[in-house]
C-alpha positions in Angstrom: 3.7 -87.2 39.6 6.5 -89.7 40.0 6.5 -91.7 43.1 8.5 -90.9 45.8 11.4 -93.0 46.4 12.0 -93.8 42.8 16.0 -93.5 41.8 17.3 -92.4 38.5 18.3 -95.1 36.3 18.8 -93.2 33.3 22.2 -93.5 31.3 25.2 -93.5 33.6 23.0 -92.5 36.6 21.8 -96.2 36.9 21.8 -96.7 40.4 18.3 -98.2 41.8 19.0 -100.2 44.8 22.4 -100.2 44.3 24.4 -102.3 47.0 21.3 -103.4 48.5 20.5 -107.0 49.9 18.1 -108.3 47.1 16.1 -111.1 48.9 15.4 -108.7 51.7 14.7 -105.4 50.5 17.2 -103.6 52.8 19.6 -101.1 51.5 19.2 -97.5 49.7 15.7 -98.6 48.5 14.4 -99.3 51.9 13.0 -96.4 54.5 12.1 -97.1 58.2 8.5 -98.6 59.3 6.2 -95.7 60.4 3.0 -96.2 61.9 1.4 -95.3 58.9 2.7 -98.8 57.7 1.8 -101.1 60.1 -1.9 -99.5 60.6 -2.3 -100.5 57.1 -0.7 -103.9 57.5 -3.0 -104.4 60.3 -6.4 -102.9 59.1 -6.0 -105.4 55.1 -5.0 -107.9 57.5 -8.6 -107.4 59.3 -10.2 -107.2 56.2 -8.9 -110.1 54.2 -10.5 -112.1 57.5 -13.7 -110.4 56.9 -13.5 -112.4 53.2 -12.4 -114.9 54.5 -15.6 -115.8 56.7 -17.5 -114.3 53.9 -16.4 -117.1 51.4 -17.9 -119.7 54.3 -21.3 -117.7 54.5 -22.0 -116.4 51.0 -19.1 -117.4 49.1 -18.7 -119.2 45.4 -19.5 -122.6 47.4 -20.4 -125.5 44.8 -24.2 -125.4 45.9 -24.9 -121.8 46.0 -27.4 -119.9 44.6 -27.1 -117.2 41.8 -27.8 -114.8 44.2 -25.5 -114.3 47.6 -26.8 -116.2 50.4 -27.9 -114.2 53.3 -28.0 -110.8 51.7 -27.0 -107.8 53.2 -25.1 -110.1 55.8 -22.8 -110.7 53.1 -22.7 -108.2 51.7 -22.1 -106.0 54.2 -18.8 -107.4 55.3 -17.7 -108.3 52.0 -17.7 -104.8 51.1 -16.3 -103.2 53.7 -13.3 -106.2 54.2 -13.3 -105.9 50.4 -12.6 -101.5 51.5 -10.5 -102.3 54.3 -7.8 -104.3 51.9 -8.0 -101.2 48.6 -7.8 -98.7 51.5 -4.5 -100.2 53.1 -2.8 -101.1 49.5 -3.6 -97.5 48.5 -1.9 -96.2 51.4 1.3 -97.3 50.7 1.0 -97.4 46.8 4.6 -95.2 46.7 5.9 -98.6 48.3 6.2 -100.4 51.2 9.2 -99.8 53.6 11.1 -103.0 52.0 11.0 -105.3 50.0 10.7 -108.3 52.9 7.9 -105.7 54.4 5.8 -106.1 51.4 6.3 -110.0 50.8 5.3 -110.3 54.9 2.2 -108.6 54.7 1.0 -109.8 51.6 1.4 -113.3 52.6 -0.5 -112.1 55.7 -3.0 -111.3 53.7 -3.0 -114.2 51.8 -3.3 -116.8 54.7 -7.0 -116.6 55.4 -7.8 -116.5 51.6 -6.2 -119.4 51.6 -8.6 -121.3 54.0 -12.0 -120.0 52.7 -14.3 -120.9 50.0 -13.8 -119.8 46.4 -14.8 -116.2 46.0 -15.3 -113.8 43.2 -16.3 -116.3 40.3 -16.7 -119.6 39.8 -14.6 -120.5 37.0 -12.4 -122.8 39.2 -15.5 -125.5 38.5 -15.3 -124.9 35.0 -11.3 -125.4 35.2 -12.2 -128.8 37.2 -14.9 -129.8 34.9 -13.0 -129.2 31.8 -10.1 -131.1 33.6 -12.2 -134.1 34.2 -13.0 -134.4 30.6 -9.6 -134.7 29.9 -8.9 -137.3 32.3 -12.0 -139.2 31.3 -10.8 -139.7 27.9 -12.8 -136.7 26.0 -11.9 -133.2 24.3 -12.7 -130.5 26.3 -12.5 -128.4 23.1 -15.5 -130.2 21.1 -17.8 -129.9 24.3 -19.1 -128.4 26.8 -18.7 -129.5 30.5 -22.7 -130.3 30.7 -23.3 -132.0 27.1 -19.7 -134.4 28.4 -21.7 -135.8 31.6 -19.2 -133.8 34.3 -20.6 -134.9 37.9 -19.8 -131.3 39.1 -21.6 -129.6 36.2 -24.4 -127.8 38.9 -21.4 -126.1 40.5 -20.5 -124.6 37.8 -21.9 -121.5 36.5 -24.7 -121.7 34.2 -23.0 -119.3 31.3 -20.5 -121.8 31.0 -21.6 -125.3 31.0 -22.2 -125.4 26.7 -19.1 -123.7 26.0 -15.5 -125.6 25.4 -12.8 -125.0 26.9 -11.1 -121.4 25.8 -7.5 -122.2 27.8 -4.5 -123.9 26.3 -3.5 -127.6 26.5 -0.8 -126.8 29.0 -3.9 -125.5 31.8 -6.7 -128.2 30.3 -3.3 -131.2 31.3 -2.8 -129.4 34.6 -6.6 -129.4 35.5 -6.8 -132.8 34.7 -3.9 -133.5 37.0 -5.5 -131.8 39.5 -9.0 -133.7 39.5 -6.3 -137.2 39.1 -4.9 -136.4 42.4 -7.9 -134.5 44.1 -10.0 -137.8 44.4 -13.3 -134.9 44.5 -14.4 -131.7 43.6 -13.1 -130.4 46.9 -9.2 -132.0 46.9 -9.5 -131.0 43.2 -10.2 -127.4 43.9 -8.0 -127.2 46.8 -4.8 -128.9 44.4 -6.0 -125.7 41.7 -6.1 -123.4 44.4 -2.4 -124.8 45.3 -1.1 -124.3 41.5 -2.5 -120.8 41.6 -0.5 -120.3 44.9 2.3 -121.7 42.5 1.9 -119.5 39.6 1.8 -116.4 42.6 4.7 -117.6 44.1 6.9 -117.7 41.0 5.8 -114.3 39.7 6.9 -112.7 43.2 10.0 -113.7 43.1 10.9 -112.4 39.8 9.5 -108.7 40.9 12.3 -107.4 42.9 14.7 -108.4 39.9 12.4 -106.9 37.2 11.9 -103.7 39.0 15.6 -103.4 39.5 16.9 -104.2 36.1 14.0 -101.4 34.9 15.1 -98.6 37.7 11.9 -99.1 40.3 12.0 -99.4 43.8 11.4 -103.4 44.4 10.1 -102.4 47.5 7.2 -100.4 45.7 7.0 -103.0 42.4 6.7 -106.2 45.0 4.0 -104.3 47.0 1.6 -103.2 44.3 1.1 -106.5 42.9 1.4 -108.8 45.9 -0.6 -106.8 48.1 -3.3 -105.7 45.4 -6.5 -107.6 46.6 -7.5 -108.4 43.1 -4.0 -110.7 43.3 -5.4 -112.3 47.2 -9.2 -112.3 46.1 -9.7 -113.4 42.8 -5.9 -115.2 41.6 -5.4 -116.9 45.1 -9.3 -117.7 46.7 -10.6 -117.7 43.5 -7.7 -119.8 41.7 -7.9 -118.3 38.4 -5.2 -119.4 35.8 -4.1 -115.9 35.3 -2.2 -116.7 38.0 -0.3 -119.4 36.2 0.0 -117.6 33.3 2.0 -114.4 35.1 3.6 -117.3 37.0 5.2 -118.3 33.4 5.1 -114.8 31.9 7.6 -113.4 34.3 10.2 -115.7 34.6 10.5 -115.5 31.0 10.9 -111.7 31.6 13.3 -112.3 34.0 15.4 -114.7 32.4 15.4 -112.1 29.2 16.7 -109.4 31.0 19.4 -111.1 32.6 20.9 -113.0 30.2 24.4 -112.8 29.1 25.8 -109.9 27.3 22.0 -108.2 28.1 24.1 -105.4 29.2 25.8 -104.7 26.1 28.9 -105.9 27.2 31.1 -107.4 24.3 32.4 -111.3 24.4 35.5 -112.1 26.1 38.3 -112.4 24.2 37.1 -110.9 20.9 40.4 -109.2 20.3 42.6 -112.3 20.6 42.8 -114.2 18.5 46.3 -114.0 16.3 45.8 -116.0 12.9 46.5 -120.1 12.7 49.1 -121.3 11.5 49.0 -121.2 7.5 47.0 -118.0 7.5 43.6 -119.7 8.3 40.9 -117.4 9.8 41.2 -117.4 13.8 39.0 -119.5 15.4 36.6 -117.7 18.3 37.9 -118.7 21.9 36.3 -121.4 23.7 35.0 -118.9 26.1 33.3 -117.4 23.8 31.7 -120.4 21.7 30.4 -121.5 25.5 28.6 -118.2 25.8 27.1 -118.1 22.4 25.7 -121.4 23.3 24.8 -120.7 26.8 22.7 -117.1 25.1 20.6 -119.6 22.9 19.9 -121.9 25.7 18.7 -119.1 27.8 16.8 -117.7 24.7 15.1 -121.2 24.2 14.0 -121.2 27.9 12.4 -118.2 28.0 10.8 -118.6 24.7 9.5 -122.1 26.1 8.4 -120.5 29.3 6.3 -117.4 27.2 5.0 -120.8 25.0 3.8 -122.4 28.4 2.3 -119.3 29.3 0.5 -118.8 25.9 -0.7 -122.3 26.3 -2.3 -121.6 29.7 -4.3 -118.3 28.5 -4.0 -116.6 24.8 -3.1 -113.1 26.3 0.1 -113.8 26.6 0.8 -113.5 22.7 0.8 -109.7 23.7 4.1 -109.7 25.7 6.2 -112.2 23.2 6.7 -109.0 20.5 7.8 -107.0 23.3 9.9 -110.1 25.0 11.5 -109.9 21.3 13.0 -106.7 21.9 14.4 -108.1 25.6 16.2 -110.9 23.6 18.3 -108.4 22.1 21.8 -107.0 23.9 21.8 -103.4 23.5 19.6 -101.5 20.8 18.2 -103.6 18.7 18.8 -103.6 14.5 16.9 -105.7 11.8 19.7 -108.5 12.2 20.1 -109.1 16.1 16.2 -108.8 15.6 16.0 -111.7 13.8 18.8 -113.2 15.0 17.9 -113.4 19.2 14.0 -112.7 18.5 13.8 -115.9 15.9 15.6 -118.0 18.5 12.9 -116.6 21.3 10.2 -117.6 18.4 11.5 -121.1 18.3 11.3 -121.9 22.0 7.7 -120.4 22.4 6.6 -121.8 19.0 8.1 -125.1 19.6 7.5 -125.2 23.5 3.4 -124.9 22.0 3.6 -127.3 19.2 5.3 -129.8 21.0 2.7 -129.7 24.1 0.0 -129.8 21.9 1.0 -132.7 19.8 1.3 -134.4 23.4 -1.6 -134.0 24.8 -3.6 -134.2 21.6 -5.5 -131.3 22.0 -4.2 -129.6 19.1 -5.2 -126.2 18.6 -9.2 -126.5 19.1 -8.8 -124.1 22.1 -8.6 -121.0 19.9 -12.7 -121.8 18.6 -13.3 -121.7 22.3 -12.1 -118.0 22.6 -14.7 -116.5 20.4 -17.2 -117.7 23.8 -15.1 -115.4 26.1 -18.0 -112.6 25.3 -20.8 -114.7 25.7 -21.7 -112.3 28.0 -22.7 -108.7 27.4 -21.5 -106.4 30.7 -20.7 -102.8 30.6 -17.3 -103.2 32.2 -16.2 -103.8 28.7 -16.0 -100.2 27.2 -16.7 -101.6 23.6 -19.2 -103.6 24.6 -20.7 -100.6 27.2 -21.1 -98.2 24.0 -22.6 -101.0 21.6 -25.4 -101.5 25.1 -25.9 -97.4 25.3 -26.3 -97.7 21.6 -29.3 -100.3 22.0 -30.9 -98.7 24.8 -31.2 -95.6 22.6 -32.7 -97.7 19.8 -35.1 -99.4 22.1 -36.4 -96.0 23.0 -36.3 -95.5 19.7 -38.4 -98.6 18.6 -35.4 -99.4 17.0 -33.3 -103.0 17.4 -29.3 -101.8 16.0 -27.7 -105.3 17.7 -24.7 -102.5 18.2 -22.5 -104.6 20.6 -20.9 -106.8 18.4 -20.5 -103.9 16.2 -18.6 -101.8 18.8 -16.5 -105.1 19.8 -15.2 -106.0 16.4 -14.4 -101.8 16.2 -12.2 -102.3 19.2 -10.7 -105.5 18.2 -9.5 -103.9 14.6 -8.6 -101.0 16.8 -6.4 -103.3 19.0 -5.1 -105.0 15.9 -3.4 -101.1 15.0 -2.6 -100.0 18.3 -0.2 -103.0 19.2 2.0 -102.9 16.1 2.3 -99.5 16.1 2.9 -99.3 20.1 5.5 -101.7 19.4 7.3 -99.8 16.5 6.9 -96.9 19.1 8.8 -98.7 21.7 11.5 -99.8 19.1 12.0 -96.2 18.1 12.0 -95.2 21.6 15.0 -97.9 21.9 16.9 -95.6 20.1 17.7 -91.8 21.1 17.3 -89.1 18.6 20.6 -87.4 17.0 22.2 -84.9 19.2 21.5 -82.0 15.9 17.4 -82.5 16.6 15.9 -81.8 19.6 15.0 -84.3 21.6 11.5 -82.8 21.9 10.5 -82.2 18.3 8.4 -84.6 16.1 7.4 -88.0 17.2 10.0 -87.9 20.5 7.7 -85.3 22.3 4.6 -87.3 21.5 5.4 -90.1 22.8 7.3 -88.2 25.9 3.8 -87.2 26.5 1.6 -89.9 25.1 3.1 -92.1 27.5 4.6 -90.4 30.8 4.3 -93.8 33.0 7.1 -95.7 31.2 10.4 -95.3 33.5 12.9 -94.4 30.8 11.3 -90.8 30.1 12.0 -88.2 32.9 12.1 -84.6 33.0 13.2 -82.9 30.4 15.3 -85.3 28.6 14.7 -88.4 26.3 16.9 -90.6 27.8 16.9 -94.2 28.2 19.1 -96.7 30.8 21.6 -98.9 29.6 19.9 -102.4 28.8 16.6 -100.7 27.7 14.8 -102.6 30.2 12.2 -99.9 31.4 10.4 -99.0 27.9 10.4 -102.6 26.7 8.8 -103.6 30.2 6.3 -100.3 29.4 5.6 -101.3 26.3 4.1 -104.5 26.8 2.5 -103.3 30.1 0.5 -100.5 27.6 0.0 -103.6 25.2 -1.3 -104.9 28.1 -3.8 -102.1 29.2 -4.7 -101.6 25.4 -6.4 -105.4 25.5 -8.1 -105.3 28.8 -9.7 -102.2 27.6 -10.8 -103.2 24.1 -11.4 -106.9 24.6 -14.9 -107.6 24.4 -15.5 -108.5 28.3 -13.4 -107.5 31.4 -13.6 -108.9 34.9 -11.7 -107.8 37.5 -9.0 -110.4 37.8 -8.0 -109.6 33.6 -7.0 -106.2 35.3 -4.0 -108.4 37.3 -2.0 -109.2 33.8 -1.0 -105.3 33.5 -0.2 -104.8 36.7 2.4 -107.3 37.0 3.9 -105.4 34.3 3.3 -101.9 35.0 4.3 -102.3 38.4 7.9 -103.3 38.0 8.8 -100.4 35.0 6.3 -97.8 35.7 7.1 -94.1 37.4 4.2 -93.0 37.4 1.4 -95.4 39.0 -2.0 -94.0 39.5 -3.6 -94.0 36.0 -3.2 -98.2 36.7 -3.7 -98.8 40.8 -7.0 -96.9 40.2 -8.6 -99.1 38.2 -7.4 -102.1 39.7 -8.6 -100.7 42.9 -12.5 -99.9 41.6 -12.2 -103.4 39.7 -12.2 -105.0 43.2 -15.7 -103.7 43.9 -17.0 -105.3 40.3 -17.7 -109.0 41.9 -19.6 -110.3 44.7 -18.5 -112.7 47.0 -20.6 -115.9 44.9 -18.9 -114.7 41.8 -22.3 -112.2 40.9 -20.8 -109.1 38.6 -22.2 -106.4 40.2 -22.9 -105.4 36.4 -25.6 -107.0 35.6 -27.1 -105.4 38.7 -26.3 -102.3 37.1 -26.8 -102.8 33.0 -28.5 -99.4 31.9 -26.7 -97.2 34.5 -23.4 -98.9 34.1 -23.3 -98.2 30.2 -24.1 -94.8 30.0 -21.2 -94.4 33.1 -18.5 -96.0 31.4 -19.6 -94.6 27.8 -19.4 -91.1 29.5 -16.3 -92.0 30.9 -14.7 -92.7 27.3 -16.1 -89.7 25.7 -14.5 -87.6 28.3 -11.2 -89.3 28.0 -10.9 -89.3 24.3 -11.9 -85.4 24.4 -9.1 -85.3 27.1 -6.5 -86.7 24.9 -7.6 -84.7 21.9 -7.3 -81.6 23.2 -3.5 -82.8 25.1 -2.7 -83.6 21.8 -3.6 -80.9 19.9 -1.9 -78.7 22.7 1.3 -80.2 22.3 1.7 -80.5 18.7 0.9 -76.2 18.6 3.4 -75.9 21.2 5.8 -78.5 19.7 8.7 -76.6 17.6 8.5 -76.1 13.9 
């Protein structure tokens, strides 16, 4: 069901949060603070301190163990601090009471994470030693951290000290930065921790303005994502570069859908314009040269800012098809496709080249991707099925090697879905003739097929002015479609469709549950609580799968017999 709170925003009815203070969340979108509310601020308060001493006694510290120090003493609290923080953000997952509400709490949240030792993983060594071989002079693409002589290769965690480098030049020049000015593996974990802050920062302020340009309640966008411990535990304490990447990923968002004439509104001064003298062809006013120009600068920025992005972590190529649609004022056509899109390409295509001719990395980072399933955990659903399918062929005296099977189905899979997902959203960009039903073919399907996105409600196929809500949807699905097929998840790769879903979604549970179970998946030392769990773990999540694509099927099948002739 739709979330409470949530205004229409659909043709002339666009009015979320209309005449409302946006820096502090007070106006129509706001509601009064109940009890309900500040038990919950109180109790993830209490348990983001319980991780927070955590990280000091069992926590991804550089000479810890494999296992988590002191047992269930750690585990214990981490768990149930770990409970306290999903309890209180599920509470109020139909939104805080304002927007300030939510950015208050969540940065009391995000004070003691702050403080403590890295928790969840412990990828922020890899980032330093992959940033040292930078600094020292070496390719972190053509080595690994152990083979290049890193003095902080113990910290880091075994899995990962033969591999290269899988992140962009942009993230492999900021680590090195980092362990420049850190002087040490603790100022240079403290200075990543600081650019993950950063890259946090910059993607909450650009949540109130996203979920108001796509009709959501800023107060409920700003809260899912800010307050979601997967964003305090694992982008913050744990410093991943996801963070930097969303920190890049939504300005650019931003910027798109608030640049000039985004709102379909012609150029001034279009109809001036008598002839010059001697019957020569008019020339355009001033005004309206400026703006033209002023369009393509913000264009190039935002195609330079989703470049940057790309060049911190590869998963951002999802959004930039998507962020092609945003370029465009008003329903986009083949021309103003290729027109505003090809200037969006140029920025992120230039931003990349030019950084990577810099640097002198070149491109080597994308060999270093094909390591990202070097290990084989069931919270991959392709790789879950391909470990079910071995287990059975063990039994079987049988050896079928099915997981990379299953994960180069899902990539091809993947491949088909995000084309066609993005033709989907293009059609969606425009509404069917008024003489065919708005229900019948394709239009119900996709009215059904995807209920979360905010421009379909009720009865009607409808869609708000500057098409901001099923572009944002769009690339959120795109999104969801690659955490779920790639061949390895961990819980912070469920953050990069949330900050997405959260500011153009109506519907919000098929997302905040997963994100909430994900924050179980890890252990404070950065232990996946899946390979504790192999055998049991795949035959869950396969079951899981089978049931949903059953579910589907039968949806399906129900609405296209129901659909009109």
């Amino acid at each position: 069901m739709s979330d409470p709170g949530v205004r229409s925003h659909l043709g002339p009815h666009f009015a979320s949060d209309a005449g409302g203070d946006p820096g502090s969340g007070r106006g129509p979108d706001a509601r009064a603070v109940g009890s309900r509310d500040r038990v919950a601020r109180y109790v993830g308060l209490v348990g983001a301190l319980l991780l927070a001493v955590v990280g000091y006694l069992g926590g991804a510290l550089p000479d810890a163990t494999t296992a988590p120090d002191g047992g269930p003493l750690t585990v214990t609290p981490w768990l149930l601090g770990t409970a306290a923080m999903v309890g209180a953000w599920w509470a109020l997952r139909a939104g805080a009471p304002s927007t300030r509400w939510a950015y208050v709490t969540a940065g009391w949240w995000t004070l003691p994470l702050l403080v403590t030792a890295p928790l969840g993983s412990r990828d922020v060594y890899s980032y330093a030693c992959q940033g040292w071989i930078y600094a020292d002079g070496g390719d972190p693409y053509a080595t690994g951290v152990a083979a290049a002589g890193c003095p902080w290769v113990e910290a880091v965690a075994p899995v990962w000290r033969d591999t290269p480098a899988p992140y962009g030049p942009f993230f492999v020049l900021l680590a090195a930065l980092a362990v420049t000015l850190g002087g040490g593996l603790v100022g240079t974990v403290l200075l990543l921790r600081m650019l993950a802050l950063a890259g946090v920062l910059a993607a909450a302020a650009c949540l109130p303005g996203l979920a108001r340009a796509a009709g959501v309640p800023p107060r409920r966008a700003t809260w899912l994502v800010l307050a979601c411990p997967l964003v305090g535990v694992h982008l913050v304490a744990g410093a991943h570069n996801d963070a930097v990447m969303l920190g890049l990923l939504l300005p650019a968002l931003l910027v798109l859908v608030r640049r000039p004439g985004r709102s379909g509104a012609t150029s001034a001064g279009s109809s001036a314009g008598s002839s010059a003298p001697g019957g020569s062809v008019p020339r355009p006013p001033e005004s309206s040269r400026l703006g033209s120009l002023r369009s393509v600068g913000v264009l190039l920025v935002a195609g330079v800012l989703l470049g940057l992005a790309v060049s911190v972590k590869a998963t951002a190529v999802v959004v930039l098809p998507f962020a092609a649609l945003a370029a465009v004022p008003g329903r986009p056509v083949v021309r103003t496709l290729l027109r505003d899109g090809g200037v969006l390409a140029v920025g992120a295509v230039g931003g990349l080249l030019v950084l990577s001719w810099l640097t002198g990395l070149g491109f080597g980072w994308l060999g270093g991707l094909g390591h990202s399933g070097d290990t084989v955990q069931w919270t991959s659903p392709p790789t879950a099925v391909g470990m079910l399918v071995d287990y059975v062929g063990e039994l079987l005296a049988r050896h079928p090697d099915a997981v990379p099977v299953t994960r180069t189905a899902a990539l091809l899979l993947l491949a088909t879905l995000l084309p066609l997902l993005w033709f989907r959203t293009l059609s969606a960009l425009h509404p069917p003739p008024e003489s065919r039903p708005p229900h019948a073919g394709i239009e119900r399907l996709i009215m059904k097929l995807l209920p979360w996105v905010s421009v379909y409600r009720g009865d009607n196929f409808m869609i708000n002015p500057a098409g901001v809500g099923v572009v944002l949807g769009g690339a959120g699905v795109g999104l969801v479609a690659t955490v779920v097929l790639a061949p390895v998840f961990h819980p912070w790769y469920a953050t990069w469709p949330l900050a997405v879903l959260a500011v153009a979604a109506t519907r919000t549970a098929w997302f905040v549950v997963p994100c909430a179970l994900a924050s179980f998946l890890a252990l404070p030392d950065g232990t996946s609580v899946a390979r504790l769990t192999k055998a049991p773990g795949a035959i869950a999540m396969t079951a899981l799968i089978l049931a949903a694509v059953i579910w589907t099927l039968s949806r399906v099948l129900r609405w296209r017999s129901a659909a009109p002739s």
